[in-house]
C-alpha positions in Angstrom: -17.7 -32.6 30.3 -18.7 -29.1 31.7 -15.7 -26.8 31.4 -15.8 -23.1 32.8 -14.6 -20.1 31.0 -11.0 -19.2 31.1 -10.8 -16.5 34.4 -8.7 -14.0 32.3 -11.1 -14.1 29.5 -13.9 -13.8 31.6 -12.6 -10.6 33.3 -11.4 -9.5 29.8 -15.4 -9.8 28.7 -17.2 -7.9 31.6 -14.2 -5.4 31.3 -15.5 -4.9 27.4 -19.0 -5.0 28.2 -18.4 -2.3 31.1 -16.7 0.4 28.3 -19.4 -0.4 26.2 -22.0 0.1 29.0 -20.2 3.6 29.9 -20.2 4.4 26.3 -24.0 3.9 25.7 -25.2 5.2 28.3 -23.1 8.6 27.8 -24.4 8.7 24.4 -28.1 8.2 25.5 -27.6 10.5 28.5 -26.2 13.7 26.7 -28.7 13.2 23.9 -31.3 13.2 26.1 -30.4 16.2 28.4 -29.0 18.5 25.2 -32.9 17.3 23.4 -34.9 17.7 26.3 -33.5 21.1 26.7 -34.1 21.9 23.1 -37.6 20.5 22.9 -38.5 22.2 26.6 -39.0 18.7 28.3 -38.0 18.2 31.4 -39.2 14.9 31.6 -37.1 14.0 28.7 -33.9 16.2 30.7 -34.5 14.0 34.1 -34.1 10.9 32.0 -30.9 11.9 31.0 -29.8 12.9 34.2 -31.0 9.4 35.6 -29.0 7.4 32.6 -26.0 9.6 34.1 -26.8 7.1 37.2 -26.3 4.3 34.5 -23.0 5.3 34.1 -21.7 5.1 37.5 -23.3 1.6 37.5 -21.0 0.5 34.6 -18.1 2.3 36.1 -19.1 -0.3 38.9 -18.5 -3.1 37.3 -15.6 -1.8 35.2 -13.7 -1.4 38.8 -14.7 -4.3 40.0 -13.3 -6.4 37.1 -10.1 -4.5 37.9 -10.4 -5.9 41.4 -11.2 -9.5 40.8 -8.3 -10.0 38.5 -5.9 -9.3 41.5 -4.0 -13.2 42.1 -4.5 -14.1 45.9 -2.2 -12.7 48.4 -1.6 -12.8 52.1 -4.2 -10.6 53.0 -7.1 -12.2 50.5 -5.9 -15.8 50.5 -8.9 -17.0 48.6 -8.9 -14.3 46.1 -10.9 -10.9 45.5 -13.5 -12.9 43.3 -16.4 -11.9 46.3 -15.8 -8.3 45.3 -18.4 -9.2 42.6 -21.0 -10.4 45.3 -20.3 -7.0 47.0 -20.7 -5.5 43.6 -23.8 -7.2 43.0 -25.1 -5.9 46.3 -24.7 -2.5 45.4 -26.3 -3.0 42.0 -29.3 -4.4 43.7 -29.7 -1.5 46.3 -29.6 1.2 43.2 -32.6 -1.0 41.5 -34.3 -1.0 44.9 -34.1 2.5 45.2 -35.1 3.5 41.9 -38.4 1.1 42.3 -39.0 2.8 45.8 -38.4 6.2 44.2 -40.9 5.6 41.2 -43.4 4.4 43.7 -43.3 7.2 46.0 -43.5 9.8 43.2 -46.4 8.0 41.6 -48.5 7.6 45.0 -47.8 11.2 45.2 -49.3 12.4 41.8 -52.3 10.0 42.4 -52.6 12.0 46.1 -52.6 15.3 44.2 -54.7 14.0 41.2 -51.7 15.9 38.9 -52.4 14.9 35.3 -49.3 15.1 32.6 -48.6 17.7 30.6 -48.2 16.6 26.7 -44.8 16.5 25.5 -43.7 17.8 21.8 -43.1 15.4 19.7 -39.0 15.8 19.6 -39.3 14.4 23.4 -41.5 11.3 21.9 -38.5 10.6 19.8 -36.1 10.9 22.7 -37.5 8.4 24.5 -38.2 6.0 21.3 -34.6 6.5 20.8 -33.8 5.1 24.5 -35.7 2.5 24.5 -33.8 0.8 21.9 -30.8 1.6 23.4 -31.3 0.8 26.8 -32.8 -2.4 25.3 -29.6 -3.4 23.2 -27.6 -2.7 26.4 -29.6 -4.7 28.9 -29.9 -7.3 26.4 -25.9 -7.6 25.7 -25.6 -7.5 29.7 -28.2 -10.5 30.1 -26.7 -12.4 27.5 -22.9 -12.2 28.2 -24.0 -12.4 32.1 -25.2 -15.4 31.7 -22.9 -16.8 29.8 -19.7 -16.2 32.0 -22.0 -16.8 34.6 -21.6 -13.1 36.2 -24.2 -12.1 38.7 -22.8 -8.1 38.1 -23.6 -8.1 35.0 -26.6 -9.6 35.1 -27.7 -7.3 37.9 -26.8 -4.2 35.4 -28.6 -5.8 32.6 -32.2 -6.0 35.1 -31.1 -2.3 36.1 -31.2 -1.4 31.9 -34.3 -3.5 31.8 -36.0 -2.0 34.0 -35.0 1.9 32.4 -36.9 0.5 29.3 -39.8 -0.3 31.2 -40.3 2.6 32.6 -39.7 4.3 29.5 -42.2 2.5 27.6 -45.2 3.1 30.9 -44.3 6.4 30.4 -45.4 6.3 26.5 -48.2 4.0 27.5 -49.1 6.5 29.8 -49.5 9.1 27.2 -51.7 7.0 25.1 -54.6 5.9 28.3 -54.4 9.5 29.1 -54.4 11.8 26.0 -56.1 9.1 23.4 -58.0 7.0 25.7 -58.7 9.4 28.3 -58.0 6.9 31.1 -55.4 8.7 33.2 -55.7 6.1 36.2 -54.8 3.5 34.1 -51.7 5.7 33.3 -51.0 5.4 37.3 -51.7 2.4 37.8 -49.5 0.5 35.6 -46.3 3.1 36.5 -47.4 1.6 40.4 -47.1 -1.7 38.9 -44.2 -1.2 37.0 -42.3 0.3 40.5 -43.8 -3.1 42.5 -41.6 -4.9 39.6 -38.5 -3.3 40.2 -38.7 -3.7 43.8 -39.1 -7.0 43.8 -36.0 -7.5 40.8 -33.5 -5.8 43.0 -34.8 -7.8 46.0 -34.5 -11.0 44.6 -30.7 -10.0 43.4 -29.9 -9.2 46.8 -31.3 -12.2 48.6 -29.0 -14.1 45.6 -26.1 -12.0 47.0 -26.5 -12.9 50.9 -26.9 -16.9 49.7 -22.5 -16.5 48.1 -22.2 -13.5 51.1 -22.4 -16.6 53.9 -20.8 -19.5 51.7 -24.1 -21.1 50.5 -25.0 -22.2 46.9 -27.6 -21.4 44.9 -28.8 -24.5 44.0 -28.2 -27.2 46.2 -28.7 -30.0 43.2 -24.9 -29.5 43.1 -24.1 -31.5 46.2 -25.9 -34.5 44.2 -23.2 -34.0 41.8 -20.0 -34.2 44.3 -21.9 -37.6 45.4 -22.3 -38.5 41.8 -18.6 -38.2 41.0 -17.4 -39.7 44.3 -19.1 -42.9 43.3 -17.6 -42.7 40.0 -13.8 -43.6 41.6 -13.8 -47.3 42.6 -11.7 -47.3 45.9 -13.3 -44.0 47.2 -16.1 -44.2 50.2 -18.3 -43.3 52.2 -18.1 -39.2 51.0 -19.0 -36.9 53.6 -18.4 -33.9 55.3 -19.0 -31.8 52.0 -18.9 -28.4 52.0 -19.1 -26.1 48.5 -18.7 -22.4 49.1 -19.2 -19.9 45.8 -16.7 -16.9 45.4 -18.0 -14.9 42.6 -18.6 -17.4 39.7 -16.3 -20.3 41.2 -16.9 -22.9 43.8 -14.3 -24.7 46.5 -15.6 -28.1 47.4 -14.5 -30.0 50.4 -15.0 -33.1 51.3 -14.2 -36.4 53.5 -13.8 -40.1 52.1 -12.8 -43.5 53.6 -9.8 -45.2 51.5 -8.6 -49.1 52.3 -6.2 -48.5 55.8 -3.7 -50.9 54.7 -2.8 -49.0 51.2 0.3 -46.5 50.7 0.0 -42.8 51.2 0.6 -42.4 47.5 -2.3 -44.9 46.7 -4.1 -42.7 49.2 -3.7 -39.8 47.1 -4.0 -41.0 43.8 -7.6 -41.9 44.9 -7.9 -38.3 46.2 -6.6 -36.3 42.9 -9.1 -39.2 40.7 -11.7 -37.4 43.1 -11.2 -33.9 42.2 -10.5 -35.0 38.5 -14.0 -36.1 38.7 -15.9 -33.5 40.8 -14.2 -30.9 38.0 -15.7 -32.7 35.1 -19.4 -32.7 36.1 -19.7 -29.4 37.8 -18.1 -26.2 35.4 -15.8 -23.6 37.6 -14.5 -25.8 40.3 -11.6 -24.1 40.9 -10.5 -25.9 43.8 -11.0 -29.3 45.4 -9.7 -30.3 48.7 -10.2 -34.3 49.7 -9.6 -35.7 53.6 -8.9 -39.3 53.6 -10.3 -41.4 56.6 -9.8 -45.4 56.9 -12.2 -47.7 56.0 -14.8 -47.7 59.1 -13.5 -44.8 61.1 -16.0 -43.2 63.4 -16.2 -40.0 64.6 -18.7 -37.5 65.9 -19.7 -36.0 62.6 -19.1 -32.2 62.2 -20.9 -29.8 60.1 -20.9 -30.8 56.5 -23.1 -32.5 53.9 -23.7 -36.2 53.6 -25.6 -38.2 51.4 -28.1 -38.9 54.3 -29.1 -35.4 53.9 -30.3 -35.1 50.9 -32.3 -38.4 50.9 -34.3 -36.7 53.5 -36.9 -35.8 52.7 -37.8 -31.9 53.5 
């Protein structure tokens, strides 16, 4: 039976992976601007000063996880659980921007035909030393994102990512253009690399505008509402369905036909079997709300999901 994370535990987790996030990325960032300074690199310096940027990005999340723990109230009925989504938006724009950014400058230096200057071998170290970091952070990110099902996090963990590969073109870089002598190639792959992250925080932000106007990701899940539906003996005819996503939950809504001539509290027996069922084959349901019709009642169908949609074929 799928079963969803406990919501205090889950806000409890991306709060601990936010401090860790913070902490990381301070560590990396001062040893990186206090080194480059040392070893005269200000390559190595402006790497720190972008893993400064990091930080405000877990400070993003660490907020938000503040925010999504508020209980509903009159003025946010359903919750603050989109503040991830808007989050999540926010994540993807700074990913966007720093692809964009890499791009420009790189089209630039190719323009001027600028070649790069060889860094001591302290800075090498530097950036050796961020990778693995950066890695170990975007890798706990990824992991625990996935597994509380948080699209933040995620989106932080592809922002990491994407700090490591650009960290590691830069030492490929060094290679095709000091040892192989190949200093296009060097170019080349850093215009690649900048395509990549374009396309990463675009893809996260077309997720975002899919929960922004109360779709689903993956439509499969309507099958499953269907599935269960069919599962309750007296319940017919669902239709009408309607699953919004609010962060990592989803409200389902949905129209079935009972027998006219049983009781109210037969009615709704039948109703709360429903939900009991919709929440055991798809994980965070956190709310299920059932309409019951009579057997045979017509009306002009309104917007909504029914079965006769997705047995046609696209």
């Amino acid at each position: 039976m799928p079963e969803g994370i406990n919501m205090e535990a889950r806000e409890k987790q991306i709060i601990r992976i936010s401090w860790i996030g913070i902490t990381g990325n301070s560590i990396l960032s001062v040893s990186k601007i206090v080194l480059g300074l040392i070893s005269g690199s200000l390559a190595v310096v402006g790497d720190g000063i972008d893993s400064a940027g990091d930080i405000i990005t877990s400070w993003i999340t660490l907020i938000t996880a503040r925010i999504i723990a508020r209980p509903p109230d009159h003025r946010f009925s359903f919750g603050y659980a989109r503040a991830e989504t808007i989050a999540t938006s926010v994540l993807a724009f700074i990913i966007f921007f720093a692809g964009a950014q890499l791009c420009i400058s790189t089209v630039a230096i190719i323009a001027r035909g600028e070649i790069r200057m060889l860094p001591t071998q302290l800075s090498v170290y530097v950036t050796l030393f961020s990778i693995g970091g950066k890695l170990f952070l975007s890798i706990l990110h990824l992991r625990v994102g996935k597994k509380i099902n948080s699209s933040m996090l995620i989106a932080n963990g592809r922002n990491m990512q994407n700090d490591v590969l650009i960290s590691v073109t830069v030492l490929a870089g060094l290679f095709f253009t000091f040892i192989l002598k190949m200093p296009l190639v060097d170019k080349i792959t850093a215009l690649i690399i900048s395509l990549w992250i374009m396309r990463v925080g675009l893809r996260i932000f077309l997720q975002t505008i899919i929960e922004m106007m109360d779709g689903v990701k993956d439509p499969a899940i309507y099958k499953k509402v269907f599935e269960a539906v069919r599962e309750v003996t007296d319940a017919q005819n669902p239709h009408k369905v309607r699953i919004r996503q609010l962060g990592n939950l989803y409200l389902v809504s949905l129209d079935i036909e009972v027998d006219e001539n049983i009781s109210v509290k037969a009615s709704h027996d039948i109703a709360m079997l429903v939900e009991e069922r919709i929440k055991s084959k798809i994980r965070d349901v956190s709310e299920v709300l059932v309409h019951i019709e009579p057997s045979g009642n017509v009306e002009k169908e309104a917007f909504g999901v029914t079965k006769t949609h997705l047995d046609t074929p696209k």
